[in-house]
C-alpha positions as CSV (number, residue, x, y, z in Angstrom):
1,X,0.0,0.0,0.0
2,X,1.4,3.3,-0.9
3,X,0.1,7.1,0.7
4,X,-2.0,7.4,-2.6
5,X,-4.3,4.3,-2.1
6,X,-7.9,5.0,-1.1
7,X,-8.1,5.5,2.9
8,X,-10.8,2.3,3.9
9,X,-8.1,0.4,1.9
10,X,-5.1,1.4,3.5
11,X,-7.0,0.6,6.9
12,X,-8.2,-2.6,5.4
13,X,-4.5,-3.8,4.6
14,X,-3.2,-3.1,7.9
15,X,-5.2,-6.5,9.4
16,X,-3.0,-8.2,6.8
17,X,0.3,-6.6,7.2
18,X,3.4,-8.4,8.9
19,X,4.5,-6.8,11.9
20,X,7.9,-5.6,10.4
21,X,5.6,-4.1,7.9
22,X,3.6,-2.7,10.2
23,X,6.7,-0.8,12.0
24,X,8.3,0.1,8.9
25,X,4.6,2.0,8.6
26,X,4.6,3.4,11.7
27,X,8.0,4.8,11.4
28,X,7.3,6.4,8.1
29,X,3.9,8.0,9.4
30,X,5.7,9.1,13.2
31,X,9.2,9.3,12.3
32,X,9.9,7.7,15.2
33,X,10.9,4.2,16.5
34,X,7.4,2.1,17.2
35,X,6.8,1.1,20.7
36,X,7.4,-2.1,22.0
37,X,3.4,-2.8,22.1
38,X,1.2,-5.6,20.1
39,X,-0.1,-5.9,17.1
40,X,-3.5,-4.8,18.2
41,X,-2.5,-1.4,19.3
42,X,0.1,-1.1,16.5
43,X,-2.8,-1.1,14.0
44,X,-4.9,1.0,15.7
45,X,-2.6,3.9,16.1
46,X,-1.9,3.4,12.5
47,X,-5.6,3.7,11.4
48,X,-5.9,6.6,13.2
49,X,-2.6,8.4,11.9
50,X,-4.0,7.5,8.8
51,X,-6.9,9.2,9.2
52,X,-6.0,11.6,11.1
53,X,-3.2,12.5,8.5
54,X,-5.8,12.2,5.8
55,X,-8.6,14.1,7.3
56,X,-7.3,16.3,9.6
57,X,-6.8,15.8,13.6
58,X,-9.5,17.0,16.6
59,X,-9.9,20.4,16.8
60,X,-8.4,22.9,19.0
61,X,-11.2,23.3,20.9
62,X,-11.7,19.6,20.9
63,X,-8.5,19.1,22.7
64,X,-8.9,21.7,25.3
65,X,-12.2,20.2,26.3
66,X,-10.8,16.8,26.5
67,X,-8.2,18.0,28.3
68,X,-10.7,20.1,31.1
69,X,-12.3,17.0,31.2
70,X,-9.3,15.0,32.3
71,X,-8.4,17.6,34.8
72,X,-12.0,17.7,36.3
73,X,-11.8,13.7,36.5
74,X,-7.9,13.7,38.1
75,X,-7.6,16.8,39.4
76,X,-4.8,17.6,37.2
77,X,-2.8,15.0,39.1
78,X,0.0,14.1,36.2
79,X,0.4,10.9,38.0
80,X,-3.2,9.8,38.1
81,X,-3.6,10.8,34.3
82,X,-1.4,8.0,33.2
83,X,-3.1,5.6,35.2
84,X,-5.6,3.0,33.3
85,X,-9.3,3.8,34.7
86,X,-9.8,0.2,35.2
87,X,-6.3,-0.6,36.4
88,X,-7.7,0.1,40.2
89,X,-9.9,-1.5,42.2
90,X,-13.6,-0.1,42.6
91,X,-13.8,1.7,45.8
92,X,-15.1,-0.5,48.7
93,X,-13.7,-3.9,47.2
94,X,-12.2,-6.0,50.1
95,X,-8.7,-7.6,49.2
96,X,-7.7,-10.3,51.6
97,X,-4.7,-12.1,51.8
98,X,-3.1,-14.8,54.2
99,X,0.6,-14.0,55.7
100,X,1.9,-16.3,58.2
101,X,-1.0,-17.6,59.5
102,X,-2.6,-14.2,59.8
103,X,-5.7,-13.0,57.4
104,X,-4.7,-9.4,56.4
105,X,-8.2,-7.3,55.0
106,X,-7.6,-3.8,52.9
107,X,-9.8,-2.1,51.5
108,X,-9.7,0.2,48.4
109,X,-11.0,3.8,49.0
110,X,-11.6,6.4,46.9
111,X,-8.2,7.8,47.7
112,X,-6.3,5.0,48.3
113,X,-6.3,1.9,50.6
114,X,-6.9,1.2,54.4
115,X,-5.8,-1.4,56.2
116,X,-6.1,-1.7,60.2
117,X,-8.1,1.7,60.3
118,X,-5.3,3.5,58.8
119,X,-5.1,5.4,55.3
120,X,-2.5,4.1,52.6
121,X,-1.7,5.7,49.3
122,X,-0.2,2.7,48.1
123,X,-0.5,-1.5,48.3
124,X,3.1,-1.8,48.3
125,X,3.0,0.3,51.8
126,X,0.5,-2.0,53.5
127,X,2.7,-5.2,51.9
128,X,6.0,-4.1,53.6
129,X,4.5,-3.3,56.9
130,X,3.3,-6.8,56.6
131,X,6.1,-8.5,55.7
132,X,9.2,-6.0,57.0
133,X,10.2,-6.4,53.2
134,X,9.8,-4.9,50.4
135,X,6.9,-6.1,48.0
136,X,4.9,-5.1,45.1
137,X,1.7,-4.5,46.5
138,X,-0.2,-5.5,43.2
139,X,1.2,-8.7,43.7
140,X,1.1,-9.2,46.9
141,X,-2.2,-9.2,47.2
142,X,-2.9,-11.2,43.8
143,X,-3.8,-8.6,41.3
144,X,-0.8,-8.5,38.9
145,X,1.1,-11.5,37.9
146,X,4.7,-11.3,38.2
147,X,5.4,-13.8,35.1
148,X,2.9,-11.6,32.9
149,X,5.3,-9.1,32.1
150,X,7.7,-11.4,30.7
């Protein structure tokens, strides 16, 4: 597929690309190096460069709303922007785990975590005061697999 081909069939070809082909696309259309991400969100990225490239991108005033919006839902917290929505726990759920012989019970709060009627900003806090060592919380308590990231 070249830049001049019809847009819904350069989006078409990209389910039937090779992955090189795929990057070799993505560095021509971002000159930049592609991330180290699947296929999945390769393609999708690339349809929307694509079209975005084609058609135009979102309008100022698009952006600044979006971006209001994000603020209004994080407070402008940088550090709470990059965080998936559904990466934490719903407020209230109960996450229990066994250490020694002793049943441990935190729950997730709208800010944070609590755990023995005290306030933690992080799991990895409440997993070290546990243990005495240093832990990833997530995994600690069973909601991130250690192996998965390998």
């Amino acid at each position: 597929m070249t830049t001049h081909d019809p847009i819904p069939a350069r989006l078409a070809a990209l389910k039937t690309a090779t992955t090189p082909d795929l990057k070799a696309q993505w560095r021509n259309l971002f000159d930049s190096e592609p991330p180290p991400f699947n296929r999945r969100y390769l393609e999708s990225r690339l349809a929307y460069r694509i079209q975005e490239l084609a058609y135009g991108g979102l309008k100022p005033e698009t952006i600044r709303r979006l971006e209001r919006l994000g603020e209004d839902l994080d407070g402008g917290d940088r550090k709470k922007s990059q965080m998936r929505a559904d990466a934490m726990p719903i407020a209230g759920t109960r996450l229990i785990r066994e250490w020694q012989g002793v049943e441990h019970v935190v729950t997730v709060t709208a800010d944070g975590f609590e755990w023995q009627r005290r306030p933690y900003k992080s799991l990895s806090a409440i997993a070290r005061a546990i243990t005495g060592t240093r832990w990833n919380g997530w995994v600690f308590f069973g909601l991130k697999n250690r192996r998965a990231r390998t």
